[in-house]
Biotite code that builds the C-alpha atoms (Angstrom):
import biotite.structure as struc

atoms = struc.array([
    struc.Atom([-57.252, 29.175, -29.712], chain_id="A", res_id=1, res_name="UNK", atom_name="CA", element="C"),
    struc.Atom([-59.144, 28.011, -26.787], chain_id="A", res_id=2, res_name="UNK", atom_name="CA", element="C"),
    struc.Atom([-59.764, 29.534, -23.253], chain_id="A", res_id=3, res_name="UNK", atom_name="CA", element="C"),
    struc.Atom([-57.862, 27.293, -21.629], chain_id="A", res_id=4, res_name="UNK", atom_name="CA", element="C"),
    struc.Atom([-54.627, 27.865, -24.356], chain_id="A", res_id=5, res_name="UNK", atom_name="CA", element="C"),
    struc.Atom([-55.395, 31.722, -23.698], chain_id="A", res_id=6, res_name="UNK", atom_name="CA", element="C"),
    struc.Atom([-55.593, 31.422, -19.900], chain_id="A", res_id=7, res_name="UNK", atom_name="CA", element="C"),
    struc.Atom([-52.110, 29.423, -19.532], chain_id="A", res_id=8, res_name="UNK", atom_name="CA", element="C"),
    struc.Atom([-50.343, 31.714, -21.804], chain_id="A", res_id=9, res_name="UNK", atom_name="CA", element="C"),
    struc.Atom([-51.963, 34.324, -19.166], chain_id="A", res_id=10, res_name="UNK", atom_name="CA", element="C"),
    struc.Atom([-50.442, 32.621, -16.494], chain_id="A", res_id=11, res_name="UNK", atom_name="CA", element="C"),
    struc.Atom([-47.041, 32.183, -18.193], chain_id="A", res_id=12, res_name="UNK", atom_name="CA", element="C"),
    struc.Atom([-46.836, 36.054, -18.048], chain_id="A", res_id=13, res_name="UNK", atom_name="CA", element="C"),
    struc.Atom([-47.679, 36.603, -14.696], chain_id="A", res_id=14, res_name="UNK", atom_name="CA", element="C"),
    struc.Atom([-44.642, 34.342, -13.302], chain_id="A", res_id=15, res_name="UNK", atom_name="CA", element="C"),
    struc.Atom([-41.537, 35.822, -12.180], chain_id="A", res_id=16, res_name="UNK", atom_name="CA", element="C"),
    struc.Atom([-38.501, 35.356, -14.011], chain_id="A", res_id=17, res_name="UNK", atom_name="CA", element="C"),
    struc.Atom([-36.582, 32.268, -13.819], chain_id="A", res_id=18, res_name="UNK", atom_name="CA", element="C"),
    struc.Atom([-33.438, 31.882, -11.934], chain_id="A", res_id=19, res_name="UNK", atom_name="CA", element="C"),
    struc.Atom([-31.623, 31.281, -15.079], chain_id="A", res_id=20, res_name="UNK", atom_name="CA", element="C"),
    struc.Atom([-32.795, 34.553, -16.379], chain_id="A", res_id=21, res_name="UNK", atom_name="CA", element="C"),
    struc.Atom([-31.930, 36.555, -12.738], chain_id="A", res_id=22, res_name="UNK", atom_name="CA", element="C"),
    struc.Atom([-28.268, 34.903, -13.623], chain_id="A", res_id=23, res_name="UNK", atom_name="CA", element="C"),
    struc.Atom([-28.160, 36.266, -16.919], chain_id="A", res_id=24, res_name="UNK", atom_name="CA", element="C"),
    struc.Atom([-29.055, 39.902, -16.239], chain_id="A", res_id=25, res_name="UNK", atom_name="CA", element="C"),
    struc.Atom([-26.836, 40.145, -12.848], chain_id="A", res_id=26, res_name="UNK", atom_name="CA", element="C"),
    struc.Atom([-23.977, 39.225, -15.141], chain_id="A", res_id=27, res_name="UNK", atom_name="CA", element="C"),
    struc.Atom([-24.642, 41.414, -17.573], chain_id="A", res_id=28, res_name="UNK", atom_name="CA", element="C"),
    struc.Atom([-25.378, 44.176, -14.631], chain_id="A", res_id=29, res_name="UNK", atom_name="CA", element="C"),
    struc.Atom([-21.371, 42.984, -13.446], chain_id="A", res_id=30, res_name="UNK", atom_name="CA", element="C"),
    struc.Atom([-20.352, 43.395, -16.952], chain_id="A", res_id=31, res_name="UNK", atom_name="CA", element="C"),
    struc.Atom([-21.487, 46.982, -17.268], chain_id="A", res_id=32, res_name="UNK", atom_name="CA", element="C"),
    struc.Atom([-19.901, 47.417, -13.550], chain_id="A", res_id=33, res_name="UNK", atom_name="CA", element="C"),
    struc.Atom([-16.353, 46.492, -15.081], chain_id="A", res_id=34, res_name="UNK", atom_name="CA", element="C"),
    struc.Atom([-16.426, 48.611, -17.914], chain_id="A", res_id=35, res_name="UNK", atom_name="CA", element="C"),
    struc.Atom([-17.393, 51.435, -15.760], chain_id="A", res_id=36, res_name="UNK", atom_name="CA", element="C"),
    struc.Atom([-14.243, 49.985, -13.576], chain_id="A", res_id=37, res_name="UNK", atom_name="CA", element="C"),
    struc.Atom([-12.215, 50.725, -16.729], chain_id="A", res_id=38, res_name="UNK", atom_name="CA", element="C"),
    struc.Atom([-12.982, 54.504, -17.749], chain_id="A", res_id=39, res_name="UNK", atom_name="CA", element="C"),
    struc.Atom([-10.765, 57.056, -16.817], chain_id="A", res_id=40, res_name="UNK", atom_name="CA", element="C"),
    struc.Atom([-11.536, 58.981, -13.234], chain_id="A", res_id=41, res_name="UNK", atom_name="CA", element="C"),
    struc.Atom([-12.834, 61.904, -15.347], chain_id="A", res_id=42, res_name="UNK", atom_name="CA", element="C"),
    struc.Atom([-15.242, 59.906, -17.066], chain_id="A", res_id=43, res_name="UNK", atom_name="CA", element="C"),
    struc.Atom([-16.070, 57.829, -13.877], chain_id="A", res_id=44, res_name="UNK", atom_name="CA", element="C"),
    struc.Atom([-17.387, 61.357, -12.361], chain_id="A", res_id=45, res_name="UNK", atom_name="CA", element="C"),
    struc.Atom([-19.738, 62.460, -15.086], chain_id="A", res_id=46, res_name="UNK", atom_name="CA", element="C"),
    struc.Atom([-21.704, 58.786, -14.503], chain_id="A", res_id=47, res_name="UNK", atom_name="CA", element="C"),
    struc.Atom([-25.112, 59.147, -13.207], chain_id="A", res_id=48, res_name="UNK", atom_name="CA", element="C"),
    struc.Atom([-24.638, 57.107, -10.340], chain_id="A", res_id=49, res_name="UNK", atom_name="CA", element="C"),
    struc.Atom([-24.871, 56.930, -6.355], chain_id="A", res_id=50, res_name="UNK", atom_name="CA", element="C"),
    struc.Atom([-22.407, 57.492, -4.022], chain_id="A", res_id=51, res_name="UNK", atom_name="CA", element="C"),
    struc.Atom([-22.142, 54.118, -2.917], chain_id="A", res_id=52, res_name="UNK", atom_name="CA", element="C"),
    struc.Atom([-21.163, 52.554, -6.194], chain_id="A", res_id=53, res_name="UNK", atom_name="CA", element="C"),
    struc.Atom([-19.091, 55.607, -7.138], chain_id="A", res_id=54, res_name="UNK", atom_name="CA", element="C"),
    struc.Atom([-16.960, 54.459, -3.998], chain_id="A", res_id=55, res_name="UNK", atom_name="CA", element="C"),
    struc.Atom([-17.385, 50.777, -4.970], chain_id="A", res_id=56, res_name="UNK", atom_name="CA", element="C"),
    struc.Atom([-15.627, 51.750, -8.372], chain_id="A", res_id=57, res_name="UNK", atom_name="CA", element="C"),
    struc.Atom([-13.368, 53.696, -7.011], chain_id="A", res_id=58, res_name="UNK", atom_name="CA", element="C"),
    struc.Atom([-12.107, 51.110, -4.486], chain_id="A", res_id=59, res_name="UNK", atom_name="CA", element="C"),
    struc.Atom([-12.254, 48.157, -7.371], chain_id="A", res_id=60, res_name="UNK", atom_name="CA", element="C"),
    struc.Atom([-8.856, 50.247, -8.597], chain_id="A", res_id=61, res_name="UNK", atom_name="CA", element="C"),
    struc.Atom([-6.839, 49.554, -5.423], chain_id="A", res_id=62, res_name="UNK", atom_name="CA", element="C"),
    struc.Atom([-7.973, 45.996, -5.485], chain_id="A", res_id=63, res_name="UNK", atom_name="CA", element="C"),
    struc.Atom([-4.747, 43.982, -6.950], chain_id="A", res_id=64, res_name="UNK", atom_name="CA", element="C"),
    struc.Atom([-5.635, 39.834, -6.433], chain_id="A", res_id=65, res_name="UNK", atom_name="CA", element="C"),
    struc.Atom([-7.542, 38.464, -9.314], chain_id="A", res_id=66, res_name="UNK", atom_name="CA", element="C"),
    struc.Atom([-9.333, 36.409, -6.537], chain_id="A", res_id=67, res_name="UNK", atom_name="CA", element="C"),
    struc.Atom([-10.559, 40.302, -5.476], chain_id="A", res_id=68, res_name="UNK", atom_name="CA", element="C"),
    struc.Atom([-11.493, 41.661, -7.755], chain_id="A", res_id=69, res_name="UNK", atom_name="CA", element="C"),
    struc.Atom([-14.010, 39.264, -9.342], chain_id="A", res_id=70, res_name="UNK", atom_name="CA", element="C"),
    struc.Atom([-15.546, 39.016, -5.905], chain_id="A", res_id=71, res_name="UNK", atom_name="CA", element="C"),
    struc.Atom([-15.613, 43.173, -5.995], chain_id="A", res_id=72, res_name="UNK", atom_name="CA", element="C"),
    struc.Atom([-17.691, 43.144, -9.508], chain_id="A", res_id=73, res_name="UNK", atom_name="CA", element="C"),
    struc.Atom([-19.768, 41.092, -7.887], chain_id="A", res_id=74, res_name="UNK", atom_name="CA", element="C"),
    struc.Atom([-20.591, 43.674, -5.488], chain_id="A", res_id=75, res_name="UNK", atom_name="CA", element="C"),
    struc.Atom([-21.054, 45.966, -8.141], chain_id="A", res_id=76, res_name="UNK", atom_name="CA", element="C"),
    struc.Atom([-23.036, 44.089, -9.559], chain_id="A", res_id=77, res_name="UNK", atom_name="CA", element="C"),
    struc.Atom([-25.138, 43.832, -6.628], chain_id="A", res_id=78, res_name="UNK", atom_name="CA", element="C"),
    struc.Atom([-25.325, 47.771, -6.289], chain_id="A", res_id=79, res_name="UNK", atom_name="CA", element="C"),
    struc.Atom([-25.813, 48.228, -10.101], chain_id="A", res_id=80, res_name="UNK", atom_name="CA", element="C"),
    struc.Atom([-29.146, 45.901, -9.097], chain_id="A", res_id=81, res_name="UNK", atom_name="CA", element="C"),
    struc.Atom([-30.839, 49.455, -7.535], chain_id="A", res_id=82, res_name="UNK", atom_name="CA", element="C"),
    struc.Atom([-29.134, 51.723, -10.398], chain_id="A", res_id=83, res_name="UNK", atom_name="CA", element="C"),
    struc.Atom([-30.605, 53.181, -13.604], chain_id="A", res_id=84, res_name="UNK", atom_name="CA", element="C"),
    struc.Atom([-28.845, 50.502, -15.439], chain_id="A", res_id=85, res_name="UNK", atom_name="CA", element="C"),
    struc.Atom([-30.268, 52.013, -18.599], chain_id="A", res_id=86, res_name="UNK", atom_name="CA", element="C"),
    struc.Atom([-28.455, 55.571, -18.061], chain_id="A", res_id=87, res_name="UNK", atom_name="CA", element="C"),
    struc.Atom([-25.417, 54.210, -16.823], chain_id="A", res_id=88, res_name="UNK", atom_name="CA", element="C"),
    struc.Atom([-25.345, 52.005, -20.294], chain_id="A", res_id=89, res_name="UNK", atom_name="CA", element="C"),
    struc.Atom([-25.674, 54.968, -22.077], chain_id="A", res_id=90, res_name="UNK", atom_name="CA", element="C"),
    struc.Atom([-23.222, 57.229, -20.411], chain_id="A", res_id=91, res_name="UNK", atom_name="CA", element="C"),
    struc.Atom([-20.544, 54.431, -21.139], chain_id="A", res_id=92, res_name="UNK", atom_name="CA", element="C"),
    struc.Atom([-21.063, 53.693, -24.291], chain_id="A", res_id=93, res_name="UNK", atom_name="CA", element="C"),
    struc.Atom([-20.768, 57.445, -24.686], chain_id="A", res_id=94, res_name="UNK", atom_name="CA", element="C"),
    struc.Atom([-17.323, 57.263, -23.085], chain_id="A", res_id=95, res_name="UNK", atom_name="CA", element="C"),
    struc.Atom([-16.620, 53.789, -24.930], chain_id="A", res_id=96, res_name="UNK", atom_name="CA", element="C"),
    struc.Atom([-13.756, 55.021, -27.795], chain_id="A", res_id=97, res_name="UNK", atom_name="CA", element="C"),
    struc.Atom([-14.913, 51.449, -29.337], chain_id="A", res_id=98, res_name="UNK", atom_name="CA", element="C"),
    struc.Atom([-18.829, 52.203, -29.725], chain_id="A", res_id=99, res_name="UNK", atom_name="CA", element="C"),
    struc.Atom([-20.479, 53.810, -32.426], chain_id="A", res_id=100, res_name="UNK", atom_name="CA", element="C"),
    struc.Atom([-22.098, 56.151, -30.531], chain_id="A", res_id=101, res_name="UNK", atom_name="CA", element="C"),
    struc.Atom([-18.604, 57.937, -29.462], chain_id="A", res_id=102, res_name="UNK", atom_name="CA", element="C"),
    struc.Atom([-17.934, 57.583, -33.023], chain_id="A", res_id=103, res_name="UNK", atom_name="CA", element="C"),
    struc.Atom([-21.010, 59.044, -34.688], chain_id="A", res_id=104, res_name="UNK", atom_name="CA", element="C"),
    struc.Atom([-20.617, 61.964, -31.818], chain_id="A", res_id=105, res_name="UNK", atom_name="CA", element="C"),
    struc.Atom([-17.126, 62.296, -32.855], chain_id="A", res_id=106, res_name="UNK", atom_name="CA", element="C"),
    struc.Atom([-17.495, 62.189, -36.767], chain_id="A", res_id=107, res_name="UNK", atom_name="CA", element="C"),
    struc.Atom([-20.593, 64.910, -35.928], chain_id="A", res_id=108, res_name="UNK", atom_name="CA", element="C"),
    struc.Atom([-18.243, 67.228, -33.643], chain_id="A", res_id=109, res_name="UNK", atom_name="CA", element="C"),
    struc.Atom([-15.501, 67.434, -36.641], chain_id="A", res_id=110, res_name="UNK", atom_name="CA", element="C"),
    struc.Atom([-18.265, 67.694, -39.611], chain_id="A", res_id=111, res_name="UNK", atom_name="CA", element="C"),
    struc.Atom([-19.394, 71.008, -37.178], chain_id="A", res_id=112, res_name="UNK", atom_name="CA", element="C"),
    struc.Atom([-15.937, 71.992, -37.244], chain_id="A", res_id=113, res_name="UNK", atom_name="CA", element="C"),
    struc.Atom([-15.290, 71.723, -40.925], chain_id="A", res_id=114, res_name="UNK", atom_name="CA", element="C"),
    struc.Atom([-19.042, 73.551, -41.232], chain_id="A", res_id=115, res_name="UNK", atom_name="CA", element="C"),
    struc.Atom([-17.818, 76.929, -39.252], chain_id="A", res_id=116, res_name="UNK", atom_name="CA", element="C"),
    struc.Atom([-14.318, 76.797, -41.199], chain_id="A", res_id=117, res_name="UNK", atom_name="CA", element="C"),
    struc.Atom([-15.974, 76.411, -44.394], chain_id="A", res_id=118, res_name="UNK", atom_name="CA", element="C"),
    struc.Atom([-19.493, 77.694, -44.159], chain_id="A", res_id=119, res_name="UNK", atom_name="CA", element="C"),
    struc.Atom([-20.378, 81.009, -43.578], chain_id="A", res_id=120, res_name="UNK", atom_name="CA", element="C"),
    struc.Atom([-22.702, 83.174, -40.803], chain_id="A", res_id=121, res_name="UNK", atom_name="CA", element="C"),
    struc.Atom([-25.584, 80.650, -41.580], chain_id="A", res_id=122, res_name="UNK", atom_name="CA", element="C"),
    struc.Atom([-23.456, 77.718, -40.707], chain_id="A", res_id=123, res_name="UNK", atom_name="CA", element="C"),
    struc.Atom([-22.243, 79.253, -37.161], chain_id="A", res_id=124, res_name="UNK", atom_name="CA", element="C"),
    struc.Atom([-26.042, 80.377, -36.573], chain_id="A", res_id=125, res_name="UNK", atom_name="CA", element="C"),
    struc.Atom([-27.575, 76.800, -37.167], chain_id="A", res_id=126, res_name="UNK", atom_name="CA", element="C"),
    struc.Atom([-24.765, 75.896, -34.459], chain_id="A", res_id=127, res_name="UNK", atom_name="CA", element="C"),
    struc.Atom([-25.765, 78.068, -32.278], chain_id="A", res_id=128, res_name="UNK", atom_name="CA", element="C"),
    struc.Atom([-29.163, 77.595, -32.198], chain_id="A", res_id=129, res_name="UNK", atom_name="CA", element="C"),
    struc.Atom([-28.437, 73.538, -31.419], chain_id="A", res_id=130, res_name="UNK", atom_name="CA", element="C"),
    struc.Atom([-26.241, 75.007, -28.242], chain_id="A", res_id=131, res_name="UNK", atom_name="CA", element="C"),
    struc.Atom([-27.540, 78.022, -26.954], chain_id="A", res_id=132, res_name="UNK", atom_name="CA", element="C"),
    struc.Atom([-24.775, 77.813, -24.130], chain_id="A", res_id=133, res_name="UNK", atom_name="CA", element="C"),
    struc.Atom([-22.025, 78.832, -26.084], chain_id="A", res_id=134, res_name="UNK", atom_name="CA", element="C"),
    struc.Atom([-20.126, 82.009, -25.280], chain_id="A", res_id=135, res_name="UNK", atom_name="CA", element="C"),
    struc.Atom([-21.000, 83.038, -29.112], chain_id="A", res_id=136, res_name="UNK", atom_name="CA", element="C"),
    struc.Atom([-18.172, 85.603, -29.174], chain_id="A", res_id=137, res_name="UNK", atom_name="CA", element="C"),
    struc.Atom([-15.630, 83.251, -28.499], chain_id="A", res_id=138, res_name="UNK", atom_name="CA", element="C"),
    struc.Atom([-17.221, 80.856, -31.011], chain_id="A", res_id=139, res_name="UNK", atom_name="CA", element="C"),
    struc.Atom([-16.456, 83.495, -33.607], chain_id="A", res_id=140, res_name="UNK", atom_name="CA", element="C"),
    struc.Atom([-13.448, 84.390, -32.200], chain_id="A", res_id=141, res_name="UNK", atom_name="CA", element="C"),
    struc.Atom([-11.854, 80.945, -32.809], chain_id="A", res_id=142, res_name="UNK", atom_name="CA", element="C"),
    struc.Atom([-13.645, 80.326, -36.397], chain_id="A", res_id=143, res_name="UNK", atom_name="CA", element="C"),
    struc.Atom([-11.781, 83.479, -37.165], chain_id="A", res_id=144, res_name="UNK", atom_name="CA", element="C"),
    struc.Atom([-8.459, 82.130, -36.247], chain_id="A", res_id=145, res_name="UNK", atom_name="CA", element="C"),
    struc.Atom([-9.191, 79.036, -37.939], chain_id="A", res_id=146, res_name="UNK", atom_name="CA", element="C"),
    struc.Atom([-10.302, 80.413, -41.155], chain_id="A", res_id=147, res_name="UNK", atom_name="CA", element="C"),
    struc.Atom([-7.481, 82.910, -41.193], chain_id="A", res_id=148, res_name="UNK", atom_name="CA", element="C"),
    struc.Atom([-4.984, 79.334, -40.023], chain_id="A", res_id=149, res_name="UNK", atom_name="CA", element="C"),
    struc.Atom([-6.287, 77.415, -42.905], chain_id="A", res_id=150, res_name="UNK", atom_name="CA", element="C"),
    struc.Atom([-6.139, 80.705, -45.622], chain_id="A", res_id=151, res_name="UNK", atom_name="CA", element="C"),
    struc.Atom([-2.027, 80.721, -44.070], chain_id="A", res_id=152, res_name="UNK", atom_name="CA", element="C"),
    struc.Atom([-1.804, 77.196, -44.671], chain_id="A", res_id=153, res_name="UNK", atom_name="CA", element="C"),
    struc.Atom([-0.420, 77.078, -41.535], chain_id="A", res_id=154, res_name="UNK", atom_name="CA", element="C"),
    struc.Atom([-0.270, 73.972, -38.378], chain_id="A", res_id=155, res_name="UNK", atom_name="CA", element="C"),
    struc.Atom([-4.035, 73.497, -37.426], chain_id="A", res_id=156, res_name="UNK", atom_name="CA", element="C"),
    struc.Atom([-3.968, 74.564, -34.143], chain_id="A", res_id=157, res_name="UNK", atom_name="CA", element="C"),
    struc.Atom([-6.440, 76.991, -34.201], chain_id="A", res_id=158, res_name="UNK", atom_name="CA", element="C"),
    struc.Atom([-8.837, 74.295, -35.630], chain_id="A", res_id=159, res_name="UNK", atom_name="CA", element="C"),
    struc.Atom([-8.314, 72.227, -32.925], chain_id="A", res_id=160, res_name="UNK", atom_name="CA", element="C"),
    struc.Atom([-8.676, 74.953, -30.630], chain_id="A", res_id=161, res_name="UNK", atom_name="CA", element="C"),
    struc.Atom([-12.120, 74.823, -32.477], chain_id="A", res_id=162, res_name="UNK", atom_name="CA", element="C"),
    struc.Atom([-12.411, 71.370, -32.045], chain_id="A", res_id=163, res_name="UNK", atom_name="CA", element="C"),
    struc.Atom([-11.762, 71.331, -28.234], chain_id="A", res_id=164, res_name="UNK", atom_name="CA", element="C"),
    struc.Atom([-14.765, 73.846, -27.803], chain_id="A", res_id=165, res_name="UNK", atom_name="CA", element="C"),
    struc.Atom([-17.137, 71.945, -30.063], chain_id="A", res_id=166, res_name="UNK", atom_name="CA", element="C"),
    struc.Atom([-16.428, 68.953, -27.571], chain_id="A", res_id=167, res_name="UNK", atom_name="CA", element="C"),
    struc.Atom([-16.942, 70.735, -24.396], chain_id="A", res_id=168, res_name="UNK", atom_name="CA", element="C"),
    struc.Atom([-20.291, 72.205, -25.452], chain_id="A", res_id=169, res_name="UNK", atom_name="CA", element="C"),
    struc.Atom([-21.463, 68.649, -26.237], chain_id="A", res_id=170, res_name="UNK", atom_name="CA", element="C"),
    struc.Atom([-20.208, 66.936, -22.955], chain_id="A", res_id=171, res_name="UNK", atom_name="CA", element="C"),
    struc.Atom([-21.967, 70.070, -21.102], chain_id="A", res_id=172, res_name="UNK", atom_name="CA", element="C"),
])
């Protein structure tokens, strides 16, 4: 390669993007804005975003012309521009029932479950070391009345009494 091939392809990385490729990632910044628009409220709070977009989403669900509302994602968009669109991503995709990441979390909440039925004191330890915030009593408390559930072959209830725990510890 020559200097001058070297120099150019020098140059070619110190020029701004193109306007095609602005374009490309505000849409993609408008399509993460609408399926933020489309979580539940809940979800919508646990979103590390600002205040200003948090009202922008918030007043996208009032909006009823179609004319509206694309106009509105637009101004998401536009606020999403100043975001960590990178944390946002994640945070939805964790909230996204269709992603694999809510489903890998999900199939890794229920193998716990079946782990603290099934396993014994070493199996509830190795839990507890991966979240030290649980109230550990009531962690045994509801293996207890799961174990003792499943040995009645009884409803699971108490399992998903389990289950509901397991989930709150890994949204905290």
């Amino acid at each position: 390669m020559t200097d001058f091939d070297s120099q150019h392809n020098d140059d070619i990385d110190d020029l701004p993007p193109s306007r095609s490729q602005l374009k490309r990632d505000a849409e993609e910044l408008q399509q993460l804005g609408k399926r933020m628009t489309e979580l539940r409220p809940d979800q919508q709070e646990k979103l590390p975003i600002g205040d200003q977009l948090r009202a922008a989403i918030e007043e996208y669900a009032r909006i009823k012309a179609n004319g509206a509302k694309r106009r509105h994602l637009q101004y998401i968009g536009k606020l999403m521009r100043t975001a960590d669109a990178d944390a946002i991503r994640e945070a939805v995709d964790r909230f996204d029932s269709a992603s694999a990441a809510h489903n890998q979390l999900f199939h890794e909440m229920e193998r716990w479950r079946e782990r603290l039925i099934d396993g014994d004191n070493a199996d509830l330890q190795g839990f507890i070391e991966q979240h030290p915030n649980a109230d550990i009593q009531h962690l045994r408390q509801l293996v207890r009345n799961a174990q003792r559930e499943r040995q009645r072959e009884q409803a699971p209830a108490q399992a998903r009494k389990l289950f509901r725990y397991i989930r709150e510890l890994y949204e905290a």
